[in-house]
C-alpha positions in Angstrom: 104.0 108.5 78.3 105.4 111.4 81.2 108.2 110.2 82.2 109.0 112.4 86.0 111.6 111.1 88.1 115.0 112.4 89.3 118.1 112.5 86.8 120.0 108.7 88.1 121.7 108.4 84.1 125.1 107.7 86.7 123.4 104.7 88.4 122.0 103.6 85.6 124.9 103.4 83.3 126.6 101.4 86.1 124.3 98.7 86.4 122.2 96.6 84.4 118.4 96.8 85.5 117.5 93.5 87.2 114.4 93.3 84.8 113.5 95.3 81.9 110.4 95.1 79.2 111.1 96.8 75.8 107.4 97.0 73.5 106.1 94.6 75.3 102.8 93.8 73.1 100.0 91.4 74.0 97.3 90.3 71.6 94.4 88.1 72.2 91.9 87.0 69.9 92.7 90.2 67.6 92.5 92.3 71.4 95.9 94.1 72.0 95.7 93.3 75.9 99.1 95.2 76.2 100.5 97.7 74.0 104.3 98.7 74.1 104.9 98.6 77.7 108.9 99.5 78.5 109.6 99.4 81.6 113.1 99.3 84.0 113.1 97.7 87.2 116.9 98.4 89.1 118.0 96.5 92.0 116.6 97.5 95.3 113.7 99.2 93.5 110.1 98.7 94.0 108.3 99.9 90.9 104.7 100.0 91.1 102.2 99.0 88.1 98.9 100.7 89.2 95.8 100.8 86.8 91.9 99.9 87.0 91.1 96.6 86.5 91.2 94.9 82.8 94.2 97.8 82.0 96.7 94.8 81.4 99.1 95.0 84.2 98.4 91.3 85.2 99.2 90.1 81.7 101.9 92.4 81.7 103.6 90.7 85.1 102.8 87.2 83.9 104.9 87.9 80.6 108.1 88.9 82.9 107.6 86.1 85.1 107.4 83.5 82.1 104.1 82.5 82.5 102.6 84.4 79.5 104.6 84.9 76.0 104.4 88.4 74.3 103.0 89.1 70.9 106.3 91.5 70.3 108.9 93.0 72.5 112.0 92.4 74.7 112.1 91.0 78.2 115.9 91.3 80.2 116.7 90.4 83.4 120.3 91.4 84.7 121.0 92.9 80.7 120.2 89.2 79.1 117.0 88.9 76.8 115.4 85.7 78.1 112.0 86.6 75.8 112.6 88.1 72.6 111.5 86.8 68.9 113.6 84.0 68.8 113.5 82.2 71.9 111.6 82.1 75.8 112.9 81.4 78.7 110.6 79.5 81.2 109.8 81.1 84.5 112.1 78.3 87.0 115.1 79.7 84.5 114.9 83.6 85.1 115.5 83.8 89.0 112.3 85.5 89.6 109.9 85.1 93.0 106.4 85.2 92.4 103.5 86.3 95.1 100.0 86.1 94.3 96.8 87.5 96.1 95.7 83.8 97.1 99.1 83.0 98.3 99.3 79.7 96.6 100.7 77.6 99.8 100.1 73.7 99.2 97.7 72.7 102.1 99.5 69.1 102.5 102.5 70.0 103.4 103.8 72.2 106.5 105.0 75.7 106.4 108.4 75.2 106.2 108.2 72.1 103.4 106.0 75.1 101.9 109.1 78.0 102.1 111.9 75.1 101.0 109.6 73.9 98.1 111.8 75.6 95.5 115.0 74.7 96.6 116.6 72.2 94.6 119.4 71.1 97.4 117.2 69.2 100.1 119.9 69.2 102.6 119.7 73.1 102.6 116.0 72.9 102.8 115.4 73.0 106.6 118.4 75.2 107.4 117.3 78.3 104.5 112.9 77.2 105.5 114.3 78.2 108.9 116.1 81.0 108.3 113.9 83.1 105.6 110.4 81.9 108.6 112.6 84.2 111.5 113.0 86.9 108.7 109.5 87.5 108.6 109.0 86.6 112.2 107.9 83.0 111.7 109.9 81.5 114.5 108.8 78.1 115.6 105.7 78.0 112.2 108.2 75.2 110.8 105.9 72.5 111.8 102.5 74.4 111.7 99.8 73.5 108.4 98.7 76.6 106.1 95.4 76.3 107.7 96.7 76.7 111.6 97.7 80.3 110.2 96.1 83.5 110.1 95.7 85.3 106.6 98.9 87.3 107.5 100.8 84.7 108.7 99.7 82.7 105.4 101.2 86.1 103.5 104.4 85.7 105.3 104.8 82.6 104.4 104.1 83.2 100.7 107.1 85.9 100.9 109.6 83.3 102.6 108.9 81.0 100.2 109.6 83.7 97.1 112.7 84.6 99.2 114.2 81.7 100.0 115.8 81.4 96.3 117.2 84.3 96.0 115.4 85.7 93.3 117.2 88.8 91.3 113.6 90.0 90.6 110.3 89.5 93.1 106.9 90.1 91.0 103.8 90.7 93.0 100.4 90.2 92.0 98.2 92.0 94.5 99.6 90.0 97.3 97.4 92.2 100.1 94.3 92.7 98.9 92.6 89.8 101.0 94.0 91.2 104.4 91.9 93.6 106.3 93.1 97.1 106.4 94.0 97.3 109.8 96.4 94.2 108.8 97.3 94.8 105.4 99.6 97.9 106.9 101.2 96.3 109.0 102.3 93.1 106.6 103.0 95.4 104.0 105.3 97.4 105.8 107.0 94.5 107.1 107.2 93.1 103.5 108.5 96.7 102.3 111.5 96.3 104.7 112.4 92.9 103.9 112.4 93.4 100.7 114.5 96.4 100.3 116.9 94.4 102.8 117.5 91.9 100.2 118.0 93.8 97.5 115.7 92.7 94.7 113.7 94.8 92.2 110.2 94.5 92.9 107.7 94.7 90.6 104.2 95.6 92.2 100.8 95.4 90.7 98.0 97.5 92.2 95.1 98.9 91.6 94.8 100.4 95.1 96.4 104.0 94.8 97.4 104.6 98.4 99.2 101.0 98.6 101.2 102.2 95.3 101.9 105.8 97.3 103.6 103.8 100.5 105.1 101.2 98.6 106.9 102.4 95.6 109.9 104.2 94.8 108.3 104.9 91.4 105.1 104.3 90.0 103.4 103.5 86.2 100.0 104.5 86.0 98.5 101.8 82.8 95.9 102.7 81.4 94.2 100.5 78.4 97.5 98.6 77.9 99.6 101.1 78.4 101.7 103.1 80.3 100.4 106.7 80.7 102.9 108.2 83.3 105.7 106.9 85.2 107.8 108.6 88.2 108.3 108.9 91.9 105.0 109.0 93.9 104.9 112.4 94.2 105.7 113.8 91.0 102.9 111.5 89.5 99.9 112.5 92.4 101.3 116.3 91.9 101.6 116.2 88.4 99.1 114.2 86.4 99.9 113.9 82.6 95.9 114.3 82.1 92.5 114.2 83.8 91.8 110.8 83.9 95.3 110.4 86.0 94.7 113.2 88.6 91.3 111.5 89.0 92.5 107.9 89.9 94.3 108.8 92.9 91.8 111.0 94.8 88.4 112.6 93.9 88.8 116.2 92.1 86.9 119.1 91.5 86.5 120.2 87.8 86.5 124.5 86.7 85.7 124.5 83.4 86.7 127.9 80.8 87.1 128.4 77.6 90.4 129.9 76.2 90.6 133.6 75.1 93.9 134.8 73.8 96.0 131.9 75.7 94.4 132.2 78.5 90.9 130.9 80.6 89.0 133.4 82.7 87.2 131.9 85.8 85.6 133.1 89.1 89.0 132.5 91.0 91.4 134.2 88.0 93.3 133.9 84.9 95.0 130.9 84.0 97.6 130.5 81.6 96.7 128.1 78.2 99.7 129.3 76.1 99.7 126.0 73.7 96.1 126.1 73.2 93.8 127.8 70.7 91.0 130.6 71.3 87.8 128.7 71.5 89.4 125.5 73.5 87.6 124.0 76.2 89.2 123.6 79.1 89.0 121.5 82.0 90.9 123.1 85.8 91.6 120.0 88.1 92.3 120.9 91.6 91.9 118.5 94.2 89.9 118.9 97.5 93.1 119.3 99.7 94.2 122.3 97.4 90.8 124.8 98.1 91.3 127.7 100.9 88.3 128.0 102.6 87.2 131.6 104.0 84.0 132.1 106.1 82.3 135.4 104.5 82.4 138.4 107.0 79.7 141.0 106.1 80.5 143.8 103.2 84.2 142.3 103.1 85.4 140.0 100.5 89.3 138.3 101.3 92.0 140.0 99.2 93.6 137.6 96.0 97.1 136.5 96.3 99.5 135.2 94.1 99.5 131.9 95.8 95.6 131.3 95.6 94.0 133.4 93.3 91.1 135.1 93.4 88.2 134.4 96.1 84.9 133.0 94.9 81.5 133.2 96.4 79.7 130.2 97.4 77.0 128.3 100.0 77.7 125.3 102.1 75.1 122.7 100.9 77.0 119.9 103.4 79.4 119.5 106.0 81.0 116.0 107.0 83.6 115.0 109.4 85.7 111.6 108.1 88.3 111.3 110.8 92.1 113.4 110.4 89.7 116.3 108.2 86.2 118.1 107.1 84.8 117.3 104.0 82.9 120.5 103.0 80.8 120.9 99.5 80.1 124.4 98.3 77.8 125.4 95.6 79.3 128.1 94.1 77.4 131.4 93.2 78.4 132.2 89.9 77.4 129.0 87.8 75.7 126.6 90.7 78.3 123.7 90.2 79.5 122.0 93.6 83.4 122.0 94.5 84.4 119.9 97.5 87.3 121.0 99.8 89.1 118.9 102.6 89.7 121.3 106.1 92.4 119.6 109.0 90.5 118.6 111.8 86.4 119.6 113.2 84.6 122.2 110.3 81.2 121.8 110.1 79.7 125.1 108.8 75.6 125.1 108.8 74.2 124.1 105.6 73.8 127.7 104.1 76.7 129.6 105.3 78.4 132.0 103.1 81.8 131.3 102.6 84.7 132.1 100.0 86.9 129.5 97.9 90.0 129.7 96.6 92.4 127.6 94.6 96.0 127.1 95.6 97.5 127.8 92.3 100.5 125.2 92.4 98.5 122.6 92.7 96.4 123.1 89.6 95.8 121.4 86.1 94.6 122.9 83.1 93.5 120.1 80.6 91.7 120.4 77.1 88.5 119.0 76.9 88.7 115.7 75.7 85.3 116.4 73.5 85.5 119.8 71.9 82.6 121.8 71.2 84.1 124.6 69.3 87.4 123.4 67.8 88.4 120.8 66.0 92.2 120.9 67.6 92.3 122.2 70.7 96.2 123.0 69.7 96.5 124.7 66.1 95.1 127.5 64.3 96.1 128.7 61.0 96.8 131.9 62.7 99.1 130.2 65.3 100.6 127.1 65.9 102.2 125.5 68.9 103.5 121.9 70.0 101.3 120.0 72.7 103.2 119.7 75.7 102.8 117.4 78.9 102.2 119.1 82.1 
């Protein structure tokens, strides 16, 4: 797992994290679901867990609320195991708020019966329903049914109700995806400020990668039961630990080489490969957003730079506008493979107009083929040997 975030060892030796997995393992029926998941949650902080579906992050968030009991590992909240090999606490006994994507309110009874549910004091009930309803700008919903509400109204209502306890930790089961975009923003940003008002750690699951972008002050990519990369959004979009991770957050183009002497030779330059072996195949990942494009002018070619490279020849084959920016597809001249770039605003270019790409160095990833074709190891030689190291 790539850890990538900011040095906070000061914060965090001053506080206890309000919920922390250690190894968390899941079997079923001989299936590890989960498979050593640690993970910190601190107070105030909204931690994503993003993967496709079937990864395990569910399971993983229904064994820190209680629900679900782990095969092996630790669950804390506040620096007190309440999971561990001897004994498991039940979810009403770890001070956590739970949100679902189906909301979960209880059709008979009205919204603010629905928000003061959990409390155990009755003669607080109306007071705190009240209260936590103008917090997410329910005034005067007290006496309304679930089904007089909209689906965002119904979602604000969810989160009063998680809210209204007081919960040290707030899980979050894909509590938007059954709002249209158009609404899901604008709940979710009002949930993001609410919640960062009162102070809980959050922990988010996703599979959407743009709602874990907005919404997270740090984010854990899972992967097949595990975590494959944690950090703040950007450090985990800018810096995937491998293919598969740049790929699950936006479409990318792939420039494959082979590696000669530590490095790959390709249309648009050398590129560095100093822990790999000759032979290697290599994968370059560079997303759309990251390719210079350059209309051809006749007999001249544009000069390389240090920040892009070398140009490379190619023909437009399409030209799409999608709103903010151009989507342009190339097919390039020296092999015939197709690279997409993204260009601000109106660019259309007619389908066969010359043009030159290049790569904006910064911004890309040189992988080893998972599947080699001429090396057993892509990483040792008897003639030299290096460690593997994480982008």
């Amino acid at each position: 797992m790539l850890e990538s975030r900011p040095n906070d060892d000061r914060h965090r030796m001053t506080e206890a994290p309000r919920l922390a997995l250690t190894g968390i393992t899941r079997v079923f029926d001989g299936a590890t679901v989960v498979d050593g998941v640690s993970l910190e949650v601190m107070a105030g902080e909204i931690v994503c867990l993003l993967g496709p579906s079937g990864c395990g992050k569910s399971t993983t968030l229904r064994i820190a609320a209680g629900v679900d009991q782990q095969t092996s590992g630790t669950v804390a909240l506040n620096g007190v195991d309440v999971s561990d090999d001897r004994h498991h606490a039940p979810p009403e006994e770890r001070s956590v708020g739970l949100m679902f994507q189906d909301f979960a309110l209880f059709p008979h009874l009205t919204v603010a019966e629905n928000v003061g549910f959990g409390l155990k004091s009755r003669k607080d009930r109306a007071q705190m329903a009240a209260e936590y309803l103008s917090k997410v700008d329910l005034d005067g919903f007290g006496d309304k049914y679930p089904h007089q509400l909209s689906g965002g109204e119904q979602q604000r209502v969810a989160l009063a109700r998680a809210l209204v306890t007081k919960p040290q930790v707030m899980l979050m089961d894909e509590p938007f995806s059954g709002l249209d975009n158009r609404l899901r923003d604008a709940v979710r940003d009002q949930t993001l400020a609410i919640l960062k008002a009162e102070g809980a750690g959050v922990l988010l699951v996703t599979h959407d990668p743009e709602e874990a972008l907005k919404m997270a002050d740090r984010v854990a990519l899972m992967r097949d039961g595990q975590i494959v990369q944690i950090g703040v959004p950007y450090n985990v979009y800018n810096r995937p630990v491998d293919r598969a991770a740049a790929a699950f957050f936006s479409d990318v183009n792939v420039i494959h080489g082979e590696v000669k002497n530590h490095q790959t030779d390709t249309p648009f330059g050398l590129f560095l490969a100093p822990t790999l072996v000759d032979g290697a195949d290599v994968e370059i990942i560079v997303r759309p957003e990251h390719l210079k494009v350059d209309l051809a002018k006749a007999g001249t070619t544009p000069e390389p730079s240090s920040e892009t490279g070398v140009p490379a020849a190619g023909t437009v084959i399409r030209s799409r506008f999608i709103g903010s920016e151009s989507l342009v597809e190339v097919r390039m001249d020296h092999d015939g493979s197709t690279l997409s770039a993204t260009v601000p605003g109106a660019f259309l270019p007619m389908v066969g107009t010359a043009l030159f790409l290049s790569l904006k160095r910064d911004h890309c990833h040189l992988f080893p083929c998972a599947l080699q074709t001429k090396v057993s190891s892509p990483y040792t030689a008897v003639a030299w040997t290096g460690a593997k190291t994480t982008q």
